[in-house]
C-alpha positions as CSV (number, residue, x, y, z in Angstrom):
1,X,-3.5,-18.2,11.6
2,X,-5.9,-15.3,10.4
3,X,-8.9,-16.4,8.1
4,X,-7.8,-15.8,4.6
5,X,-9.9,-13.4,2.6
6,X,-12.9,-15.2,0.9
7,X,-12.5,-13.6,-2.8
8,X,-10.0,-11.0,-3.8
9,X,-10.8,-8.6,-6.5
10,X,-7.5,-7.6,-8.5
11,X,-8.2,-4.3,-10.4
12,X,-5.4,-3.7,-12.7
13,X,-3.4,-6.7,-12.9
14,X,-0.2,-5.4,-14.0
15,X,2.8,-5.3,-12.4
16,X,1.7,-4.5,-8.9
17,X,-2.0,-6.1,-9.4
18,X,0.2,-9.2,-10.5
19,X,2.1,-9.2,-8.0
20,X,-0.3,-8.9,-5.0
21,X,-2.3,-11.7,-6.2
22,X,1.0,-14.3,-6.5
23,X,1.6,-13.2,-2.7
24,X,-1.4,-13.6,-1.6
25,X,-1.6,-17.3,-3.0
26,X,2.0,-17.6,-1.4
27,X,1.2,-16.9,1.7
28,X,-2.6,-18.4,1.7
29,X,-4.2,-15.3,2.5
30,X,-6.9,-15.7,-0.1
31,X,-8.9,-18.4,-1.1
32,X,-10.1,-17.2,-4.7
33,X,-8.8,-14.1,-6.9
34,X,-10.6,-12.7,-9.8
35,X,-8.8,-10.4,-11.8
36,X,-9.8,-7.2,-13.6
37,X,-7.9,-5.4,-16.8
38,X,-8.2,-4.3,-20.3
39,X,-5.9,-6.1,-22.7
40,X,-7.4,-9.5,-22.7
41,X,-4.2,-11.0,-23.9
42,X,-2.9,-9.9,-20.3
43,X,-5.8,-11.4,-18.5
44,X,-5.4,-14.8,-20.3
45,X,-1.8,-15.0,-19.4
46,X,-2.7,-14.1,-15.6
47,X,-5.3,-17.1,-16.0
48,X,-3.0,-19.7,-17.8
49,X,-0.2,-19.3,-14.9
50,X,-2.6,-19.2,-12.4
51,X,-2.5,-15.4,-11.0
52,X,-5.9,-15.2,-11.0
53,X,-8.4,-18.2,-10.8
54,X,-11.0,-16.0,-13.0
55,X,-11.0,-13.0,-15.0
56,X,-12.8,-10.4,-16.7
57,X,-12.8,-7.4,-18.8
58,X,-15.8,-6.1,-16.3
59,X,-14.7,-4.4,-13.4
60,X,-18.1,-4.4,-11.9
61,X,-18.1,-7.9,-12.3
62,X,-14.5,-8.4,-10.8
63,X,-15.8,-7.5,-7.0
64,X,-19.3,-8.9,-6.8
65,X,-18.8,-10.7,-4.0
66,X,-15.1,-9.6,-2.9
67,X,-14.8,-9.0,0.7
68,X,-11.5,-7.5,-0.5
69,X,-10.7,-5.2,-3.7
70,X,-6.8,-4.0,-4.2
71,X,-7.3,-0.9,-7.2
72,X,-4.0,-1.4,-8.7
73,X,-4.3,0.9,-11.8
74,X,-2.0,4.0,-12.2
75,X,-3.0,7.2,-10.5
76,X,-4.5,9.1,-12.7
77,X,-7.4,6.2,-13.9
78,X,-8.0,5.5,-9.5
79,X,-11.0,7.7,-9.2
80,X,-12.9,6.8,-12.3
81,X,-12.7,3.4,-11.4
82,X,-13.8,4.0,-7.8
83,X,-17.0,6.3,-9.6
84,X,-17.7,2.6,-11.5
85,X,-17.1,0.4,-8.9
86,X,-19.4,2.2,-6.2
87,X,-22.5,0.8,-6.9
88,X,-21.0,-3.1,-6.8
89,X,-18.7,-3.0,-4.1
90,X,-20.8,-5.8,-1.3
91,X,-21.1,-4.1,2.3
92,X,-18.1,-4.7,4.7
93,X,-15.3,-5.4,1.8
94,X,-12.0,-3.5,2.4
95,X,-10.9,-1.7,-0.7
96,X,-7.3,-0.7,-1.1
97,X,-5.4,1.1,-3.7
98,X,-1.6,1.0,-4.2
99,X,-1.2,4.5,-5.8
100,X,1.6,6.7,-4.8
101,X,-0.5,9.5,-3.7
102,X,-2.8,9.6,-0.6
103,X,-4.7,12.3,-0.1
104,X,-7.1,13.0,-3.0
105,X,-7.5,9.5,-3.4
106,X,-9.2,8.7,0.0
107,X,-11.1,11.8,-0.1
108,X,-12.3,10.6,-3.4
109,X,-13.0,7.1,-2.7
110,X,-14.8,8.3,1.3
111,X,-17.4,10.6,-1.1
112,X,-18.3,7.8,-3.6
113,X,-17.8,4.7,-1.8
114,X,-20.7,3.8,0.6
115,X,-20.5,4.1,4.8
116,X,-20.5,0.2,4.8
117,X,-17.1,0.0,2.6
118,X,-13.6,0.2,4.6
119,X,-11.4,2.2,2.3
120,X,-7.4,2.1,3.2
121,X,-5.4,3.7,1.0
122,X,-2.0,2.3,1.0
123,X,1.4,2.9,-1.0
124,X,3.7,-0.5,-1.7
125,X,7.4,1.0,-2.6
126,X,8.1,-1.7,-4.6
127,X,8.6,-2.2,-8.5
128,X,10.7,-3.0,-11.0
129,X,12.2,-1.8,-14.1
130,X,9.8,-3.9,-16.1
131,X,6.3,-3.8,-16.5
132,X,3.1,-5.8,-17.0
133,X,1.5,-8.8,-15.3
134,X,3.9,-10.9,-17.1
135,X,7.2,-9.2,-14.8
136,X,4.9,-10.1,-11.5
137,X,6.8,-12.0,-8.6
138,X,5.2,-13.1,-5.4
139,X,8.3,-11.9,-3.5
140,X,8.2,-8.1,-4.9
141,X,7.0,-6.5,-1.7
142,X,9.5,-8.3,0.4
143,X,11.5,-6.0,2.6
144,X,9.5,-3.2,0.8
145,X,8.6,-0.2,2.9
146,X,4.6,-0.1,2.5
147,X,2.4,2.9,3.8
148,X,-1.2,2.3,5.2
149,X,-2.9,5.7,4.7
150,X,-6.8,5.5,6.0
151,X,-8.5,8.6,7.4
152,X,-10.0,8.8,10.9
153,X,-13.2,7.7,9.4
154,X,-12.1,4.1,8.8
155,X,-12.9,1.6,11.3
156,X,-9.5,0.6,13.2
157,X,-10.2,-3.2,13.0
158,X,-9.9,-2.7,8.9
159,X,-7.3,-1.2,9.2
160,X,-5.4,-3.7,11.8
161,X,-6.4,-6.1,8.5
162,X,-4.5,-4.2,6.3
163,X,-2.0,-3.8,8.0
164,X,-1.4,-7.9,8.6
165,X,-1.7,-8.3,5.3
166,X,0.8,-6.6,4.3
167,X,3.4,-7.8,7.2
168,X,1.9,-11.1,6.0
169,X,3.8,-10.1,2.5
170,X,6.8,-9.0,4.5
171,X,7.0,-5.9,3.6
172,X,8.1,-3.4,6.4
173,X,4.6,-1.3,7.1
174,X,4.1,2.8,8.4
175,X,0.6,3.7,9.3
176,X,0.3,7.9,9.2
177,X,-2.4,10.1,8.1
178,X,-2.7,10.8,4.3
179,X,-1.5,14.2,4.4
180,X,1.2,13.3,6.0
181,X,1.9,10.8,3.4
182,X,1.4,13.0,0.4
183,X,4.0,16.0,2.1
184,X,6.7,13.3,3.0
185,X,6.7,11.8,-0.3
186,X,6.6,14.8,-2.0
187,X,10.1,16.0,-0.2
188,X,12.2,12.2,-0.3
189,X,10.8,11.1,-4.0
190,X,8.6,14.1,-6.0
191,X,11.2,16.8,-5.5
192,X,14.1,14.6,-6.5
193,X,12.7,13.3,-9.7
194,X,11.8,16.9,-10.8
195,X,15.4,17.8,-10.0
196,X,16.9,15.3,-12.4
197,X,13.7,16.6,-14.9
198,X,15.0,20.1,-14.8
199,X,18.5,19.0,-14.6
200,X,17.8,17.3,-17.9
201,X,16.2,20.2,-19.3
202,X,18.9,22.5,-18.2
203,X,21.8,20.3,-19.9
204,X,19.5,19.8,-22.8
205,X,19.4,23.7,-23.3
206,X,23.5,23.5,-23.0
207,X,24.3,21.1,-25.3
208,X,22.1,22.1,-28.0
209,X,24.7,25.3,-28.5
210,X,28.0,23.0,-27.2
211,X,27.5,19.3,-28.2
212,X,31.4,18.9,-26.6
213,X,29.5,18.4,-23.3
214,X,27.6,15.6,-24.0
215,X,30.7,13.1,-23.6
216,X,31.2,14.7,-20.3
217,X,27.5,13.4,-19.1
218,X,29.0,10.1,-17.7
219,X,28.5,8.5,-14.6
220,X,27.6,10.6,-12.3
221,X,25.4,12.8,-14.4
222,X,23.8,9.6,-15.0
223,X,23.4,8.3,-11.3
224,X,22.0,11.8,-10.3
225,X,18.8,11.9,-13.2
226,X,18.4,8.4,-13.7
227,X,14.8,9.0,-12.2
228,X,14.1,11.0,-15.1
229,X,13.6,8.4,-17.4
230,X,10.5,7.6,-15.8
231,X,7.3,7.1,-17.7
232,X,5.8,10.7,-18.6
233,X,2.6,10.2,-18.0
234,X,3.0,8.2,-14.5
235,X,4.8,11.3,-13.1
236,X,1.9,13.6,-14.9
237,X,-0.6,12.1,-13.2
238,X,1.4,11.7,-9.8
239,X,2.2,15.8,-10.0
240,X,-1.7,16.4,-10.7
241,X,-2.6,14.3,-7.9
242,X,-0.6,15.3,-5.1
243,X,0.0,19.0,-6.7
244,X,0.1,21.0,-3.4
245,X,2.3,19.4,-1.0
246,X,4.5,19.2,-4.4
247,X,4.2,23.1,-4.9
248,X,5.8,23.6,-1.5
249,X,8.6,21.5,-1.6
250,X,9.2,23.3,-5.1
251,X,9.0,26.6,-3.6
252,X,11.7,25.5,-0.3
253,X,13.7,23.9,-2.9
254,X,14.0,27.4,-4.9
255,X,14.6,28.9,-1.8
256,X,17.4,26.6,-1.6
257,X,18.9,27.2,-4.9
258,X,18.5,31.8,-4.2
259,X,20.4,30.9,-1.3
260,X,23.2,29.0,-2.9
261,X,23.6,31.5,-5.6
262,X,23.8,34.4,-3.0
263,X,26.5,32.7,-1.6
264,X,28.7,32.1,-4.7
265,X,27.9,36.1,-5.5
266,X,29.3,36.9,-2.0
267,X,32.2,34.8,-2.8
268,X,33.0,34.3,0.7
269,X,35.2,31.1,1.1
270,X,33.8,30.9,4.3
271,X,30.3,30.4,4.0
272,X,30.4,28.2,0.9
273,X,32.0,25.7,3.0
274,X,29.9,25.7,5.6
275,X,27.1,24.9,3.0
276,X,29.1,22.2,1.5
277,X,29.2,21.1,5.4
278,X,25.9,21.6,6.1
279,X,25.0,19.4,3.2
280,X,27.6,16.4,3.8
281,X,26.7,16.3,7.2
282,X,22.7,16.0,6.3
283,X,24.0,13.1,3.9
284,X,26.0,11.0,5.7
285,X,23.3,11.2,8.3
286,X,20.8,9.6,6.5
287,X,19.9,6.0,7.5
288,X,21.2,3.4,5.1
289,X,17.7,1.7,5.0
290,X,16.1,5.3,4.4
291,X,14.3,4.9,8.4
292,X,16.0,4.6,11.0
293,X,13.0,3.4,13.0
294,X,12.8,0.5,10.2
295,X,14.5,-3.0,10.8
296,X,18.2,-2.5,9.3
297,X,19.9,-5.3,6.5
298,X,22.9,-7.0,6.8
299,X,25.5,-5.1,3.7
300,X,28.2,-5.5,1.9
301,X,30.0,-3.8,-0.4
302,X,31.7,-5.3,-3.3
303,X,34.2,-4.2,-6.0
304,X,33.1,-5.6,-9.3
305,X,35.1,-5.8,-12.8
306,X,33.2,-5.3,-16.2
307,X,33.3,-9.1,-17.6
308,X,30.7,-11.2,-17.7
309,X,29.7,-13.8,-15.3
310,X,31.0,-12.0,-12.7
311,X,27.7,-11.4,-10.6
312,X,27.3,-15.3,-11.2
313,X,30.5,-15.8,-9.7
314,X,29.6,-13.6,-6.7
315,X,26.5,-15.5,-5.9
316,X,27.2,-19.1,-6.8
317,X,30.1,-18.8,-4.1
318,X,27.9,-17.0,-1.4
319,X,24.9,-19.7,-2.6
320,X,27.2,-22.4,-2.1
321,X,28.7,-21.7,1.1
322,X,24.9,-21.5,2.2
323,X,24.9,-17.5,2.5
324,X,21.0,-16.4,1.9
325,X,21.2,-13.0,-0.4
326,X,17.9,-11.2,0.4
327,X,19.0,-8.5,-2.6
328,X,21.4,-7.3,-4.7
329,X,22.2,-4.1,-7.2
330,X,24.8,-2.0,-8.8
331,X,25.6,1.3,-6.7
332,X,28.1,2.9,-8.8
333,X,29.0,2.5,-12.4
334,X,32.3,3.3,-13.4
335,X,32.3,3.6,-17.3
336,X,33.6,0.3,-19.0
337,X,35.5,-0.6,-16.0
338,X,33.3,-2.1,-13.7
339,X,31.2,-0.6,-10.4
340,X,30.4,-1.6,-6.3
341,X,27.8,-3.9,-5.9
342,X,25.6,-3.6,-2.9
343,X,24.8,-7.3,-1.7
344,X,22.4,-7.3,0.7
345,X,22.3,-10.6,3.6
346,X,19.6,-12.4,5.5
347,X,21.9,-12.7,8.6
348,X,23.9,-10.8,10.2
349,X,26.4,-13.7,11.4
350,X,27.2,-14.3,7.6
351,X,28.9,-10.5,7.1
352,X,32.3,-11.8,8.0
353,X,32.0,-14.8,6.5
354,X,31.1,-13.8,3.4
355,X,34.1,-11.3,3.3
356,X,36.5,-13.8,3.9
357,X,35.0,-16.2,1.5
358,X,34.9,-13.3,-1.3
359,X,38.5,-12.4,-0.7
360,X,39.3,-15.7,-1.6
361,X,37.2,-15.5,-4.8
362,X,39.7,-12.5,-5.3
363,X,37.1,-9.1,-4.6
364,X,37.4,-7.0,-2.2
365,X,34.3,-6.8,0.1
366,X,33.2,-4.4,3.0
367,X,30.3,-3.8,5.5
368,X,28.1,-1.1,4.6
């Protein structure tokens, strides 16, 4: 087994912050954690359920001594930490931060940080629709795809650390450049959200001159820009940080739209369906687990009613019957009649199983 880290400094315990340092003391990678934030009421509930075995309001003081330092702040307040922290950072610590943008980051921390500090940026997809160190789990980066983003100037052997640490987490790990990482995320999660942000606006501007639409807004309208009830100023600072690669996806995806509308103009029948094809076939060709190169789940589909207790019922009978569920969520709302609920298994010998044992429990059930 790999030495655990000596001391881990936690900067930011929130959510992520949190949730780092209960993994870490899960899986014995660290021996000590100190843990950095601003709202003392915060730090004393990380201290009174043993997040953290110290903290402080300091950050300077959080990493004297860390030989590792995880910057788990929002976006926007990552370099004026790393300006503070510069000066206190000991000689030969790795310093990570779990941001969602690579690029300006590590070029910010590689012209403050000294030679002797190993500085990986990294990007956990993992969260949760609460917030705060109080919402923290040790299992939240489980089966979570997690970037490693260092530039050529980090020393490989950090990086091979980081790496392990975050298999040692279990979450599924990519290693690419950070310019990669900031144009690929732009495309498969900026664009989207600012397509439901526009959408919103667009509907907004609509329904302020015909309020007989709003009913109409149900679930699909719903499915499609639920990404746009984000927080505001998370998605203001991730646009400022990563605002180039996010400009050219933005400019294909108005090339996009000019295209579709010269289409419908030309109303040719025949090249509107060979859009519609085009599309469809792009969609159903996407992996179910998002990369295909990635370790696939084991799925199943299941037809839920609207009462209660019925996700209780699903998983006491799967828990009983001795069927692990790794995860679990609702797919599709239908409005006030229930929705498909995507189970997600640990093996793959339980798929059939678990079919026949729900059929009994009266739902109908299919592989993904």
């Amino acid at each position: 087994m790999e030495k655990p880290f000596e001391r881990v400094a936690i900067i930011g315990l929130g959510l992520l912050g949190g949730s780092m340092a209960r993994a870490l003391k899960a899986t014995g990678q660290v021996r000590e954690i100190v843990g950095y934030g601003r709202t003392q009421e915060r730090l004393d509930y990380a201290l009174e359920q043993g997040i953290a075995d110290t903290v402080t309001r300091d950050p300077a003081q959080a990493v004297r001594g860390a030989d590792f330092v995880v910057v788990a702040t929002p976006v926007g307040l990552i370099p004026t930490l790393l300006d503070q922290l510069a000066g206190h950072i000991e000689p030969d610590a790795i310093v990570i931060d779990v941001g969602s943008t690579k690029e300006s980051i590590v070029r910010h921390a590689e012209s403050v940080l000294p030679d002797s500090v190993h500085f990986v940026g990294c990007h956990p997809m993992a969260g949760s629709e609460e917030s705060g160190v109080q919402a923290s789990s040790p299992i939240l980066f489980e089966n979570a795809l997690c970037v490693v983003a260092a530039s050529a100037r980090v020393e490989v052997s950090a990086v091979q650390r980081v790496v392990r640490m975050w298999e040692g987490l279990k979450a599924r790990v990519m290693v690419m450049s950070p310019g990669e990482h900031d144009m690929l995320v732009a495309a498969a999660s900026h664009l989207p959200h600012l397509v439901a942000v526009s959408l919103c606006n667009a509907i907004n501007g609509l329904s302020a001159d015909n309020e007989k639409i709003l009913p109409l807004l149900a679930g699909g309208f719903r499915d499609t820009t639920r990404v746009a009830s984000g927080s505001p100023e998370m998605w203001r600072d991730i646009l400022l940080s990563n605002r180039e690669p996010i400009s050219r996806v933005l400019g294909q995806f108005a090339d996009s739209l000019q295209f579709l509308r010269a289409r419908l103009d030309n109303a040719d029948p025949g090249e509107l369906i060979d859009m519609f094809h085009g599309a469809k076939e792009f969609r159903d060709s996407i992996p179910q687990r998002g990369l295909g190169a990635l370790e696939s789940d084991y799925e199943l589909l299941v037809d839920v009613a609207d009462r209660p207790g019925v996700l209780g019922e699903i998983t006491t009978a799967l828990g009983n019957a001795g069927i692990n569920i790794k995860n679990m969520n609702i797919r599709h709302v239908r409005d006030l009649g229930g929705g498909t609920l995507l189970v997600v298994l640990e093996k793959e010998i339980d798929i059939d199983r678990a079919i026949a044992l729900l059929e009994k429990q009266g739902f109908a059930s299919k592989r993904r």
